[in-house]
N, C-alpha and C positions, 0 to 999 in steps of 0.2 A: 474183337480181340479174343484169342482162345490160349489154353494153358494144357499142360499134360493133368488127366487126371489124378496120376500120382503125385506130381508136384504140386497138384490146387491142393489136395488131402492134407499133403502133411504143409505147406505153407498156414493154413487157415487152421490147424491143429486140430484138426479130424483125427490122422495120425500122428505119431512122435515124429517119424522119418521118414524119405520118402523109400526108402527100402524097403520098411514093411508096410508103408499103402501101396507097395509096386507086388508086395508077395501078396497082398489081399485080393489084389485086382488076377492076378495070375490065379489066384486057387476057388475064385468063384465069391467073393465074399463083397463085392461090388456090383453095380448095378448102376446105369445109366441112362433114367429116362425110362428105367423097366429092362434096360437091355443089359447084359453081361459086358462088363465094362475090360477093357485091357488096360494094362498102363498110359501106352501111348496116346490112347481117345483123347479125344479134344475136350476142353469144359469150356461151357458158355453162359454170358449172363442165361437165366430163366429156367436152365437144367437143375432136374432132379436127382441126386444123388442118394441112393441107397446102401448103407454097410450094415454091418456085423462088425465092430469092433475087435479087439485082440481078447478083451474080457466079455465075448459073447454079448453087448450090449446092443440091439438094433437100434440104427440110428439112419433117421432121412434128414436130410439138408436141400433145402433151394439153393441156387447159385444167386446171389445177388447181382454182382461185380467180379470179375478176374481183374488181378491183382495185376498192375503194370509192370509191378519191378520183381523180383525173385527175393525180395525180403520182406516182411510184416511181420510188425511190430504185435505183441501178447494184444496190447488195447485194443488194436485195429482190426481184428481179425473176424467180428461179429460184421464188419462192414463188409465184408463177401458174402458172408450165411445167414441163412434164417432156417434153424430149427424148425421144422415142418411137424403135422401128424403123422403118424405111422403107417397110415392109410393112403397116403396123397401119394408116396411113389410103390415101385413094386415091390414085394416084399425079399428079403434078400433071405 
């Protein structure tokens, strides 16, 4: 199963909304697997997601799990990602 990158961001609370993981993804501020990520890109279990947050914070995430349904719960959300080292994807 695969998701849009900007919908995995802001579902999993990477982003607030997916409007601005779709403006981050657009202005270079994503990374996917190392590669410049577009909105539309697909996420998958075992992908590396690299950003730059709104408040300049770098941040990589593993892809756990994609989310079956278009809602996830605050709790639930750590069961998609695992916070990674800063080094394990590309740098954004």
């Amino acid at each position: 199963m695969a998701l849009r990158i900007d919908l995995f961001l802001s579902l999993t609370g990477v982003f607030k909304t997916r409007s601005v993981a779709g403006k981050a993804c657009r202005t270079g501020h994503v990374t996917l697997n190392g590669r410049r990520a577009k909105p539309s890109m697909e996420v998958r279990q075992g992908n590396v997601i690299g950003s730059v947050r709104p408040d300049a914070t770098p941040l990589t995430v593993r892809v756990l799990a994609v989310p079956a349904s278009k809602q996830v719960s605050k709790k639930d959300r750590m069961l998609y990602i695992s916070y990674t080292e800063p080094n394990l994807g590309e740098p954004c």
